[in-house]
FIVO-153802 format. One line per 10 residues: their letters; for each residue z, x, y of C-alpha. Coordinates in steps of 0.5 Angstrom, whole numbers, plus 500, padded with zeros to 3 digits. Layout:
N
A = Z X Y ~ ...;
//
This chain:
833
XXXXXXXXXX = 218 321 795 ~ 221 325 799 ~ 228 329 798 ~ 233 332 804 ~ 239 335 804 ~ 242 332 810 ~ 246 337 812 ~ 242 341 812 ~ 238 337 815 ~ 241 336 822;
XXXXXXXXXX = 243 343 821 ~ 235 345 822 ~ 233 339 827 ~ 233 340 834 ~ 236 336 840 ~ 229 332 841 ~ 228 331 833 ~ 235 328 833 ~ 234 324 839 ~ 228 321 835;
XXXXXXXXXX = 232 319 829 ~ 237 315 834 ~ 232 310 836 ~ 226 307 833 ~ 219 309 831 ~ 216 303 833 ~ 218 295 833 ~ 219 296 825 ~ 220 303 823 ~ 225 309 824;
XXXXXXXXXX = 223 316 826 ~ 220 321 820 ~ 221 328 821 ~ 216 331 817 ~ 218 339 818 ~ 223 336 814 ~ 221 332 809 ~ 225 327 813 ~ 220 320 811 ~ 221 314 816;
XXXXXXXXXX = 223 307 813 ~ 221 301 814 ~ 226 294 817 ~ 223 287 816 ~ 226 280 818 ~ 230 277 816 ~ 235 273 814 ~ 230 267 810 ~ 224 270 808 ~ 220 278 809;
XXXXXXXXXX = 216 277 814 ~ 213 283 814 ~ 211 288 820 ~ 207 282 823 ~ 209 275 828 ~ 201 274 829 ~ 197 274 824 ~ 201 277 818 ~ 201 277 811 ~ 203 271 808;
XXXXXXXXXX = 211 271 805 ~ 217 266 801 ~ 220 262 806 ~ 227 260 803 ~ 231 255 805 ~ 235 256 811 ~ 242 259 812 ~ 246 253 812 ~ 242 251 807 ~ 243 256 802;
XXXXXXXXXX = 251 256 803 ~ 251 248 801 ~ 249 251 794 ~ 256 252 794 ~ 253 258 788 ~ 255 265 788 ~ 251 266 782 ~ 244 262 786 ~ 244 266 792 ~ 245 273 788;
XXXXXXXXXX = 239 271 785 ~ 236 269 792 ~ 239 276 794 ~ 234 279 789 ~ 228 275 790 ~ 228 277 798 ~ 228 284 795 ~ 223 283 791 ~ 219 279 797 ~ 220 286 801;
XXXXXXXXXX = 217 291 796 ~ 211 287 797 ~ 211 288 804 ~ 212 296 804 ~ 220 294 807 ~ 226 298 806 ~ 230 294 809 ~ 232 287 810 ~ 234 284 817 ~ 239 279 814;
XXXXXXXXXX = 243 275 812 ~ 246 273 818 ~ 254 271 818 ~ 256 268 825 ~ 259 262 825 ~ 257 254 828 ~ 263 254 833 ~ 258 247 835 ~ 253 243 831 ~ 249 246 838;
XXXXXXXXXX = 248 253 837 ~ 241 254 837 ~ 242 259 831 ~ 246 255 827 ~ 241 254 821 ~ 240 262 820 ~ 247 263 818 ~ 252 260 813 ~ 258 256 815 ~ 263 254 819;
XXXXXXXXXX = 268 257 814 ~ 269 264 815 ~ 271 264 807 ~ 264 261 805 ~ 260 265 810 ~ 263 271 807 ~ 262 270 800 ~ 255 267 801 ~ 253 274 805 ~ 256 278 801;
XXXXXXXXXX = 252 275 794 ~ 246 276 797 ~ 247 282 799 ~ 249 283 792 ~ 243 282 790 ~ 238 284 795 ~ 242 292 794 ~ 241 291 786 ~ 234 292 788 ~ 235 298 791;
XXXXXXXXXX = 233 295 798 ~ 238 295 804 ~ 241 289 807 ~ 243 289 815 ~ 249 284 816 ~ 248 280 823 ~ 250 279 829 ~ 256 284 830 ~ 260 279 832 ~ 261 273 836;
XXXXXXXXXX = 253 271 837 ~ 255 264 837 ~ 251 261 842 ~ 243 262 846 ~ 245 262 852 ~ 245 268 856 ~ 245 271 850 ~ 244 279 853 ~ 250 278 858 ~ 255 272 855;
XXXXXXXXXX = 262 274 855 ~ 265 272 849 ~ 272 270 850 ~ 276 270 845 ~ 284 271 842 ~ 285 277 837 ~ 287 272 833 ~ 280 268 832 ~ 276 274 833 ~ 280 276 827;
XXXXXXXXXX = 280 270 822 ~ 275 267 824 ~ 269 271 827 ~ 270 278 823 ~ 273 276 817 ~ 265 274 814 ~ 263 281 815 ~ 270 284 812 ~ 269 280 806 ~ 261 282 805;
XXXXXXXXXX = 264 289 806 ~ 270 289 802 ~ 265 285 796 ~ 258 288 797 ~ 258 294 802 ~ 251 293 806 ~ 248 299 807 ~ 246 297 815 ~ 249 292 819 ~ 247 290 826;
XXXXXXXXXX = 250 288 832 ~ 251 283 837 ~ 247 280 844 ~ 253 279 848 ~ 260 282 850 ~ 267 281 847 ~ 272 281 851 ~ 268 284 856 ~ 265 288 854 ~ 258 289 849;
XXXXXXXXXX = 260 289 842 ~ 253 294 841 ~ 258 300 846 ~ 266 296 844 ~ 269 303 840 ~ 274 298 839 ~ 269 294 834 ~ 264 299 832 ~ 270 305 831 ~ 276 302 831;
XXXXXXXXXX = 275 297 826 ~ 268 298 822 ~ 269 305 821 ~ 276 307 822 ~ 280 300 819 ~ 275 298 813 ~ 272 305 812 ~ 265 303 812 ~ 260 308 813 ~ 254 305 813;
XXXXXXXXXX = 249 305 819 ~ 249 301 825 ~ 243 298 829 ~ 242 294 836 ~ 238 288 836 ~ 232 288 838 ~ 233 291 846 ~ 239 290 845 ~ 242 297 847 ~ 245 296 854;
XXXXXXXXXX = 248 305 855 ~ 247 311 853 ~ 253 315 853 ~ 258 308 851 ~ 253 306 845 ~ 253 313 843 ~ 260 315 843 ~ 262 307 840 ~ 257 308 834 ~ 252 305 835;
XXXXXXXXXX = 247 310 830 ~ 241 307 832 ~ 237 303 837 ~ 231 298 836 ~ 226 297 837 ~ 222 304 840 ~ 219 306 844 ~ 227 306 846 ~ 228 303 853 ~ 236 308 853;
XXXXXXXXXX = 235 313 848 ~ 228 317 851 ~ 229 324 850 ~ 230 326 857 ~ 236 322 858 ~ 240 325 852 ~ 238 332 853 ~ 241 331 860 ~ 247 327 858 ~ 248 334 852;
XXXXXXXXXX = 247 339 856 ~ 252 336 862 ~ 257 335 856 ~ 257 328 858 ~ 255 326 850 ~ 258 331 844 ~ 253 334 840 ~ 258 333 835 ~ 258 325 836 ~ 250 326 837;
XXXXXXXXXX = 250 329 828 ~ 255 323 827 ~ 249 318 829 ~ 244 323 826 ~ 247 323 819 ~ 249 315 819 ~ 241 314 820 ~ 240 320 814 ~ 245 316 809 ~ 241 310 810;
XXXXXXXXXX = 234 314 809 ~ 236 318 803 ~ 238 311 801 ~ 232 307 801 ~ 228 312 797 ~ 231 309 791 ~ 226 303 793 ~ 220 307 791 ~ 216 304 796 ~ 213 309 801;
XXXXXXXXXX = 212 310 808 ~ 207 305 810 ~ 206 301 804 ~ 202 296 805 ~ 204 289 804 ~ 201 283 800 ~ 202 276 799 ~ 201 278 791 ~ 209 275 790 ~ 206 268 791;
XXXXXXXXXX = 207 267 783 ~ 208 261 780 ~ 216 264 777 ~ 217 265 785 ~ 215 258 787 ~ 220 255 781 ~ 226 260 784 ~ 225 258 792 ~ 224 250 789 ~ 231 250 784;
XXXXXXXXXX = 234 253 791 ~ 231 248 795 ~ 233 241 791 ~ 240 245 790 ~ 241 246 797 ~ 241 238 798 ~ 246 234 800 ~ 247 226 797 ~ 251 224 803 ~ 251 216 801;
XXXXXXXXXX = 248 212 795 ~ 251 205 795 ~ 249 201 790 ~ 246 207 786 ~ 239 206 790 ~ 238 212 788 ~ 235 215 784 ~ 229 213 786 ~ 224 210 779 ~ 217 212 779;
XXXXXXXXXX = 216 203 778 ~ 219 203 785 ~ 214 199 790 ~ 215 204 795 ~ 214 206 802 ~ 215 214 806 ~ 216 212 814 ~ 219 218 819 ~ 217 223 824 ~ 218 228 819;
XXXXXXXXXX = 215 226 813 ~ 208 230 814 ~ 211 235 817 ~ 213 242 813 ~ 219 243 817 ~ 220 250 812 ~ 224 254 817 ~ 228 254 823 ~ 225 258 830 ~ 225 265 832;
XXXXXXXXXX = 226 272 828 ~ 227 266 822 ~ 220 264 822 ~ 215 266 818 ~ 207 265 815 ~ 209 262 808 ~ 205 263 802 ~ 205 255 802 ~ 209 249 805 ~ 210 242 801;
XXXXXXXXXX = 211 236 805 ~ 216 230 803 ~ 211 226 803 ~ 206 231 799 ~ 213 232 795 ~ 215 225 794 ~ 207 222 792 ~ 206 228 786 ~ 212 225 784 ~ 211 218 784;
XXXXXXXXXX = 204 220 780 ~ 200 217 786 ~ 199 216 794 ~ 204 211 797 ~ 202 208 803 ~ 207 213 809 ~ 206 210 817 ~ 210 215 823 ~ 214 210 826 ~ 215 215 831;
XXXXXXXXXX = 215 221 834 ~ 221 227 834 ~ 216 232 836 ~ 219 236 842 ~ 212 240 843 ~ 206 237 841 ~ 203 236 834 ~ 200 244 833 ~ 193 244 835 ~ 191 249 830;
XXXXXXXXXX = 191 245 824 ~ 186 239 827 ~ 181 244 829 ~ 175 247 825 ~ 170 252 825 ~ 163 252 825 ~ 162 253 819 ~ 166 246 817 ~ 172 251 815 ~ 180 249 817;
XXXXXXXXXX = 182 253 824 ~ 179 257 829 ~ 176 263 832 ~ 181 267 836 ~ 176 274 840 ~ 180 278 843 ~ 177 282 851 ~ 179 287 855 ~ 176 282 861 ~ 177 276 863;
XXXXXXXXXX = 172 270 861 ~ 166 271 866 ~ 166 278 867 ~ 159 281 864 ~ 158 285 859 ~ 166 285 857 ~ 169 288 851 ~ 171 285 846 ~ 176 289 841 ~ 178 283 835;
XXXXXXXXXX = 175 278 831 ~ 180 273 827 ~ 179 266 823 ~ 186 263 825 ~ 189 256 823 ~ 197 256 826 ~ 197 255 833 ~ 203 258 834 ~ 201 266 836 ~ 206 271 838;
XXXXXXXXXX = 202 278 840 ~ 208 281 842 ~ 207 286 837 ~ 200 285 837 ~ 196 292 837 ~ 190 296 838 ~ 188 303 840 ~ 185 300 846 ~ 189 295 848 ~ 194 298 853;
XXXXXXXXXX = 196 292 857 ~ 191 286 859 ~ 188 282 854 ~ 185 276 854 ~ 184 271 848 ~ 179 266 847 ~ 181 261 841 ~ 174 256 840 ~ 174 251 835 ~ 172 243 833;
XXXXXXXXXX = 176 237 835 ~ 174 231 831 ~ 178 225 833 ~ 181 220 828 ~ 182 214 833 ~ 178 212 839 ~ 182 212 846 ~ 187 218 851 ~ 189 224 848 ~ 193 230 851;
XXXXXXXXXX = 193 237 849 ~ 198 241 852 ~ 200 248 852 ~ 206 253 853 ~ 204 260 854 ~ 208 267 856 ~ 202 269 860 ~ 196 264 863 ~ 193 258 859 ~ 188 254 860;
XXXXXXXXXX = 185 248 855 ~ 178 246 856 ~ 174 240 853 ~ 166 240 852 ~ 168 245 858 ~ 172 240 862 ~ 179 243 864 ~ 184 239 862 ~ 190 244 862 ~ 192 248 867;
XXXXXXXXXX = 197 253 866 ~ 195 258 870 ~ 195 255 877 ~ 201 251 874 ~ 207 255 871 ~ 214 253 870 ~ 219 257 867 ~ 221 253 860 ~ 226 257 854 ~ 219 258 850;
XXXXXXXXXX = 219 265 847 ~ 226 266 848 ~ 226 264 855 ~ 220 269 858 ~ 215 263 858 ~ 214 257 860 ~ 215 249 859 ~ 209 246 855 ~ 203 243 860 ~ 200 237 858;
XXXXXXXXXX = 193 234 861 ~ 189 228 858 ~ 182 225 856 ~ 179 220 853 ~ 175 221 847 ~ 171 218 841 ~ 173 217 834 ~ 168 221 830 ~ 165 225 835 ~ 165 233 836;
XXXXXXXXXX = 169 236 842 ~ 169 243 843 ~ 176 246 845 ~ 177 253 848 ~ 183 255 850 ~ 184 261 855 ~ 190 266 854 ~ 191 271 859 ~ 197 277 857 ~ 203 277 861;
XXXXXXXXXX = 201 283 865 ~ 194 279 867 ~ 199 273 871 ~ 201 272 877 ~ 207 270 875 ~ 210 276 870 ~ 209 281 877 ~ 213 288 874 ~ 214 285 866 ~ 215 292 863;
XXXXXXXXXX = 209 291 858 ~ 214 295 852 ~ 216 288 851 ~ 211 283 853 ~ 206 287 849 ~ 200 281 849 ~ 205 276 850 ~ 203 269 847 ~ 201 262 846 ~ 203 254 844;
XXXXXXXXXX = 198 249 843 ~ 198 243 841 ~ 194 235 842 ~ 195 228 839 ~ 191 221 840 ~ 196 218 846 ~ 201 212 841 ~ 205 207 843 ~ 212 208 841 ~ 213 201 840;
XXXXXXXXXX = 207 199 837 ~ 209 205 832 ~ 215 202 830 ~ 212 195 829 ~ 207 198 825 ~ 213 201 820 ~ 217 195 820 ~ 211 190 817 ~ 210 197 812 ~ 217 197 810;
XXXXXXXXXX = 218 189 809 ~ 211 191 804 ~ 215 194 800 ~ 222 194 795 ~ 225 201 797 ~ 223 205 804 ~ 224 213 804 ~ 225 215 811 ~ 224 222 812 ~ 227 223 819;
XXXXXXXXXX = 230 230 822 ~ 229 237 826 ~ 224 242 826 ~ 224 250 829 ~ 221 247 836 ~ 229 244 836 ~ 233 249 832 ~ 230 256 834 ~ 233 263 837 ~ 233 263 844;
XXXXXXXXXX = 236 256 846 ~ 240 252 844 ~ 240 244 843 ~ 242 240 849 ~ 245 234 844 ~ 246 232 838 ~ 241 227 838 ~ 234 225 833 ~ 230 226 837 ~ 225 221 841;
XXXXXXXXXX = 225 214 839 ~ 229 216 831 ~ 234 212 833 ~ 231 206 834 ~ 226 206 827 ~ 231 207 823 ~ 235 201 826 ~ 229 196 825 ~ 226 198 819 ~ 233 197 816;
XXXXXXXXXX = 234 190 819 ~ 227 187 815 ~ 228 191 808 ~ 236 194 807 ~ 233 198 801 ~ 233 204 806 ~ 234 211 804 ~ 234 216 809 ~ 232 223 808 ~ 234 228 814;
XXXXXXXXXX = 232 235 816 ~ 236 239 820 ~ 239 246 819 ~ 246 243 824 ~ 249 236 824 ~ 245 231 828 ~ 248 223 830 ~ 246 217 826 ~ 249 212 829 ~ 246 206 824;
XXXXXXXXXX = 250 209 817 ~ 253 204 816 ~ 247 200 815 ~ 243 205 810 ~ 245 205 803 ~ 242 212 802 ~ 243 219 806 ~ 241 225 803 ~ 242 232 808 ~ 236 236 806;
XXXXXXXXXX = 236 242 811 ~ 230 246 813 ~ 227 248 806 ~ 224 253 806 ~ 216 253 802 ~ 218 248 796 ~ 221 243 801 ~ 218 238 800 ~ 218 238 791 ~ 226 239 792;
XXXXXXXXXX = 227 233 796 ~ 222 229 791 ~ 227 232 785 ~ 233 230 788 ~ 230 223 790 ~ 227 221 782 ~ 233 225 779 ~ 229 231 776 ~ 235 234 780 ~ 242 231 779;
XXXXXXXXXX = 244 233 787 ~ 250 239 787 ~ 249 241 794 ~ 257 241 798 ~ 256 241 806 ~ 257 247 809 ~ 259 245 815 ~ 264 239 818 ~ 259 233 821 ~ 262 229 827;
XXXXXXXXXX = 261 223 828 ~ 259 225 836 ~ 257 232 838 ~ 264 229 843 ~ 268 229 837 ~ 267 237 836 ~ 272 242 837 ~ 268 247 841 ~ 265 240 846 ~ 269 243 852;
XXXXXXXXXX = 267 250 851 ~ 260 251 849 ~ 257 254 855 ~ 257 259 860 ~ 261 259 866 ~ 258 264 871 ~ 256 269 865 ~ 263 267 861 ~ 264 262 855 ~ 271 261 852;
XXXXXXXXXX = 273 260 844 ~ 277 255 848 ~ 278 252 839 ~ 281 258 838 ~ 282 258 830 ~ 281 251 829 ~ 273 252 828 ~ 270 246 824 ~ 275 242 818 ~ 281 245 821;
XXXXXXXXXX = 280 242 827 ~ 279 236 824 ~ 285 236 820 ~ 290 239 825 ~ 289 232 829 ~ 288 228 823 ~ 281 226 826 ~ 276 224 820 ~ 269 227 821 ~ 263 223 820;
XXXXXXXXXX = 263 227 813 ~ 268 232 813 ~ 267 240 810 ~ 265 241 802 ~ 263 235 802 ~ 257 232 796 ~ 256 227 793 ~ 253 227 784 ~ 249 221 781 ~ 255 223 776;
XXXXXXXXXX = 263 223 777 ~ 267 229 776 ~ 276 229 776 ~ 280 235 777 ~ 286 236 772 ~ 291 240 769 ~ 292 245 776 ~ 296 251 774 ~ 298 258 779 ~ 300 264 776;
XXXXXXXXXX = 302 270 780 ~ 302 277 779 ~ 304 282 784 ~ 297 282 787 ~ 294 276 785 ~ 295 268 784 ~ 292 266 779 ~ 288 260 778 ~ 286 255 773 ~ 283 247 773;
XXXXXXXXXX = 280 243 769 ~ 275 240 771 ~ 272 233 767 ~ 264 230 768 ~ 266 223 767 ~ 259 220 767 ~ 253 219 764 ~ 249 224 767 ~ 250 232 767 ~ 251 235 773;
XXXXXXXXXX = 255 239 777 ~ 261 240 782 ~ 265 245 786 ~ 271 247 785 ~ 274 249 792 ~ 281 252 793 ~ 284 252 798 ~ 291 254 801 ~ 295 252 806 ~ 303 255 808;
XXXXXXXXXX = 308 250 808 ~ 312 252 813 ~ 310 259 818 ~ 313 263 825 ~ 306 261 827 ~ 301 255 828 ~ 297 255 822 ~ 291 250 819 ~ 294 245 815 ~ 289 249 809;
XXXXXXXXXX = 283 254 809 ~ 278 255 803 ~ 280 262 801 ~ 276 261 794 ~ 270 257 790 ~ 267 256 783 ~ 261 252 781 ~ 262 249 774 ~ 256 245 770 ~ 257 240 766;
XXXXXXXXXX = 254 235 760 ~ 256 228 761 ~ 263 227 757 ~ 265 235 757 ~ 270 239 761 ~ 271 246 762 ~ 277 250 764 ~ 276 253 772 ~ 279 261 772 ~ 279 263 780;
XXXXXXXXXX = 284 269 782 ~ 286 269 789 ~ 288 276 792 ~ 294 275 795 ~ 294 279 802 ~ 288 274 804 ~ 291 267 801 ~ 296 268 804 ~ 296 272 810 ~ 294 271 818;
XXXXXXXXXX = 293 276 823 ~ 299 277 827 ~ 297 280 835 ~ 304 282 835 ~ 304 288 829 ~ 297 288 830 ~ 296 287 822 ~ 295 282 817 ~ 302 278 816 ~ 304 275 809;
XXXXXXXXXX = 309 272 810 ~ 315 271 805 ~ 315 262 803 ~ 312 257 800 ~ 305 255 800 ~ 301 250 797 ~ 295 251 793 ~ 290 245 792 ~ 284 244 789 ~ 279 239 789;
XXXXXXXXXX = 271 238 791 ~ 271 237 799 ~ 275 239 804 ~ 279 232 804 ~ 279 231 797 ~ 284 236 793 ~ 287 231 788 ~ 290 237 784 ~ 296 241 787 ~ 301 246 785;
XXXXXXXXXX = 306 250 791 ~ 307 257 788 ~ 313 262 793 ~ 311 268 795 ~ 318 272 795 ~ 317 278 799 ~ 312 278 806 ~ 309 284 807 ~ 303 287 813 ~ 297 290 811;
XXX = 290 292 815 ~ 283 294 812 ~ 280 291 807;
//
């Protein structure tokens, strides 16, 4: 591996060499500096799995469950170990770095990353980051907290104000940031889209100098999201070290030396940049993986898949189970129904997403389990795109997938160059990043396959596209969206909306698909797009047999009187919940509502497993016995929820955020938007279960929340106090029959204050195991200065103040049995970490 001094190193490089290090390579790389033995380093995505250098056709990876998820755990301990598996996952992919954990907050169940970060409780959020983190560095990989801050909403990402009281910003926004760095200390962190307060936060001296650097004395290394570095001389003198990715869009060497030479940026803050970008270098070759490592799939071992399956069903979350209809047994007469049960709903959509060594379905899940197949009908469909077309074809020689021949010419011209070849099976393809040393600009794609269809009668196929599409049938244009172009939020609102044509098939009968893509710089309609960041663009196609909806529904409904107990596997997939939009409502989609209600009016016995990374509505609760919460998954998905339902895994999992009722009964409801470029955090510090609680208005499940197929009792609270810490310990009793699992959740609340306060924070949390009968005594030490404290706008300073407060302990956020009030005699104001 390489070695270099770095200050002798930047007192070697020239002015153009340093520029260099100040942006990226390429889209996944930094710059080397080989004269100097300076190596580059390797970043991949992202905050659950290691996707690798590649969006299209890359190498298979672990997908984990999503943020929200890995946070329910409640388990400081698991999401450690997480932290090593995802270093262990990037070693196998050649990265030095890892894009994640993402810590933002879930102002609204709508944001459309809720699913990639942890919770609506800052404290939740931050001990999470900073254990995975934890474990990703004990592995000598680099973890990269995001987004830096107040990155809570999709909309108008790039240009959105953030507006928001110091105050919020403080306890609510940046408090997981400071915890993961008071904690974990991660060696990158990257910065948010949009503005605070008016201003970026990739170029706010305030956020970038005055509080991560000066503050809490972090000197790790800062980089922008992916085109998101908006200046030249006001990033570089706030400190931002690095911009992402290259060929830089600000930083070309032109520009800089200009900006040098005319005394605009000083050389001196130009080596401070430098020597961020050196320290995190230096660092990674810890890792021992060299530049440009190869990456391999040869970490898809049977120990990962146990790890990804125990975090998956510890993750899950038994919302209702009346009667003790669960745990389901293998001698029930059962029946799987909903839209998501054949569906690998792994992963939220956008820099999330991945290609997963493996996916298993609830229905897959829940029938290995059963020890047979058990009869399944849709009921209805939740697809907000059409089914993906991919896995529905074949190739000529009988084999899943299609044929993608990628051209330098369109179809028609004589004697066009063809540049690639791939045997292909997701339908979802990316090219942005796609490279080939003759490809410069225009590309245009032909993906072939077979279509046999299952049924007789109308079929759509459909297409989105950031470029041009066509899908033909036996040469037939049925999809036109090239002609046709309307602009949609697909690739992040660059593409278009999905085009759909139909035609009359027959079943069994071969058909010959071809579906025509042309990159960005071909179309009409992308007149002028900067190819840097276009690069081939991409594509979306889907098809299905035209289905009535009610005949769907009645079709569950005479299955479901068939059996004695119906799981019914409703939810969300990456198409709802994705980077680059965010949801329009908090509604299941299509007609969900409606299968639910009438498969529970001819058979009760109903146990409803939902997907979602976020709240959704379910208006008929009080008709369904079961509920369980099982979140985008990850890899193992369908095995874990199969643990839950039979009891191999007696369910631990604590929401990781407040479930309303409505998305009107939310506290960001009248401020998630934009107003002409500007959004208000009009909630302030009452984001989630605090809001709930001040108003003394019930959530439909609140925070913390879980159910066990055991029973748990707290007793015997105890608060200790020395000069720096409280002191806690409770015990903790499983009164069941059932070994299990339970959170001890503290938290704190002033009894009395200058200053409005939540009625209680979480400010700590330990899970506990334990035999059925057994108790064990839980010790947690509270730091005073943050269990106490709320940041005062007037000193500028986290105030302590001198009085009572009241210490509660219990298993969610609205049953703390046990409480003990402790008395701080002296108030005092502090700052930094």
């Amino acid at each position: 591996m390489s070695t270099f001094d770095i200050e002798t190193t930047i007192s070697q490089l020239t002015l153009d060499e340093k520029v260099k290090l100040m942006a990226g390579a390429d889209f996944w790389h930094t710059q080397a500096i080989e004269r100097l033995s300076v190596p580059l380093i390797r970043v991949s995505d992202g905050p659950n799995g290691v996707r690798g250098t590649k969006f299209f056709n890359g190498v298979p990876a672990a997908c984990f469950p999503c943020g929200t998820g890995l946070a329910s755990t409640f388990d400081k301990e698991l999401m450690h170990e997480a932290g090593k598996l995802m270093a262990l996952e990037a070693k196998h992919k050649g990265a030095h770095v890892i894009l994640g954990p993402t810590c933002n907050m879930q102002r609204s169940p709508l944001g459309g990353r809720g699913f990639e970060s942890f919770s609506e409780d800052p404290v939740l959020s931050g001990l999470s980051s900073a254990s995975i983190i934890l474990g990703m560095q004990s592995e000598n990989i680099g973890a990269t907290i995001k987004h830096y801050v107040c990155n809570d909403i999709e909309v108008e990402r790039n240009s959105i104000n953030s507006v928001v009281t110091q105050r919020a910003l403080r306890e609510i926004y940046l408090m997981p940031f400071q915890l993961a760095m008071r904690d974990a200390d991660p060696k990158a962190l990257m910065t948010a889209y949009n503005k605070v307060n008016g201003e970026h936060a990739s170029q706010s001296k305030f956020l970038l100098h005055d509080i991560l650097r000066d503050e809490w004395k972090w000197d790790g290394m800062v980089m922008s999201d992916w085109f998101g570095c908006y200046s030249l001389k006001e990033a570089v003198d706030a400190g931002l070290d690095l911009e992402m990715p290259g060929k830089p869009m600000i930083r070309v060497p032109k520009s800089m030396a200009h900006a040098v030479q005319t005394k605009e940026i000083h050389m001196n803050t130009i080596d401070d940049r430098v020597r961020s970008v050196l320290k995190l270098v230096q660092w990674c070759q810890k890792s021992g993986i060299p530049e440009n490592a190869p990456e391999d799939a040869d970490n898809n071992t049977p120990k990962t898949t146990a790890q990804l399956r125990t975090l998956a069903a510890d993750s899950i979350v038994l919302l209702k189970n009346e009667n003790s209809i669960l745990p389901l047994k293998p001698s029930d007469s059962i029946a799987v129904i909903g839209p998501n049960a054949k569906v690998s709903a792994n992963s939220g959509g956008g820099s999330a997403s991945l290609l997963p060594y493996h996916t298993i379905t609830p229905y897959e899940g829940i029938c290995k389990r059963h020890g047979k197949d058990v009869p399944y009908t849709i009921g209805a469909t939740a697809n907000k795109m059409l089914p993906a077309l991919g896995p529905q074809l074949t190739r000529d020689d009988g084999s899943v997938g299609f044929v993608g021949n990628f051209y330098l010419e369109p179809r028609g011209t004589e004697g066009r160059t063809k540049i690639d070849s791939f045997n292909l099976s997701s339908s979802f393809i990316f090219l942005v990043d796609y490279m080939h040393e003759k490809f410069e600009s225009k590309l245009y794609v032909d993906f072939e396959g077979i279509f046999t269809p299952e049924v007789t009668g109308e079929h759509v196929f459909g297409a989105a596209v950031f470029g041009d599409a066509q899908i033909f049938v036996d040469d037939k244009l049925v999809v036109d969206n090239k002609t046709k172009h309307t602009s949609g939020d697909f690739f992040f609102a660059q593409g278009t909306i999905e085009e759909k044509g139909r035609i009359s098939l027959e079943k069994g009968k071969p058909y010959r698909v071809r579906v025509e893509l042309g990159s960005p710089v071909t179309s009409q309609h992308y007149k002028g797009i900067d190819t840097s960041i276009a690069g081939a663009g991409g594509i979306q196609f889907g098809a299905m047999a035209v289905l009535d909806a009610r005949t769907e529904i009645t079709k569950a409904v005479e299955l479901a009187k068939s059996v004695d107990k119906v799981v019914l596997v409703t939810g969300l997939t990456q198409e709802w919940e994705s980077e680059g939009y965010d949801r329009a409502n908090m509604k299941l989609p299509g007609l969900t509502d409606e299968l639910v209600a009438a498969v529970v009016k001819v058979n009760p016995n109903v146990v409803v497993v939902n997907q979602s990374g976020t709240p959704v509505e379910f208006p008929w609760l009080d008709q369904v016995p079961g509920l369980v919460q099982a979140w985008f998954g990850g890899n193992e998905l369908g095995n874990g929820i199969a643990d839950v339902l039979y009891g191999d895994v007696n369910p631990s999992g604590k929401l990781s955020l407040s479930w309303p009722k409505r998305v009107e009964d939310n506290p960001a409801y009248f401020n998630f938007k934009s107003n002409k470029g500007q959004v208000l955090y009009g909630e302030d510090i009452y984001v989630g279960y605090k809001y709930y609680e001040k108003l003394n208005r019930p959530a439909l499940f609140p925070f913390g929340f879980g159910l066990s197929y055991t029973k748990f009792e707290f007793s015997n609270l105890k608060v200790g106090q020395d000069e720096k810490n409280f002191n806690v310990s409770v015990e903790v009793k499983n009164t069941g029959d059932k070994a299990g699992s339970t959170v001890a959740q503290v938290y704190v609340g002033a009894v009395d204050s200058s200053v409005e306060r939540p009625i209680k924070e979480l400010r700590e949390f330990s899970k506990v195991k334990l035999q059925s009968g057994e108790t064990k005594t839980v010790r947690i030490t509270l730091p005073i200065k943050y269990a106490t404290a709320f940041f005062d706008e007037y000193e500028g300073k986290w105030n302590c103040e001198k009085g009572e407060y009241l210490i509660s302990v219990g298993d969610s956020s609205d049953n703390t049995t046990v409480k003990q009030s402790v008395t701080l005699e002296k108030g005092f104001l502090w700052s930094g970490l």
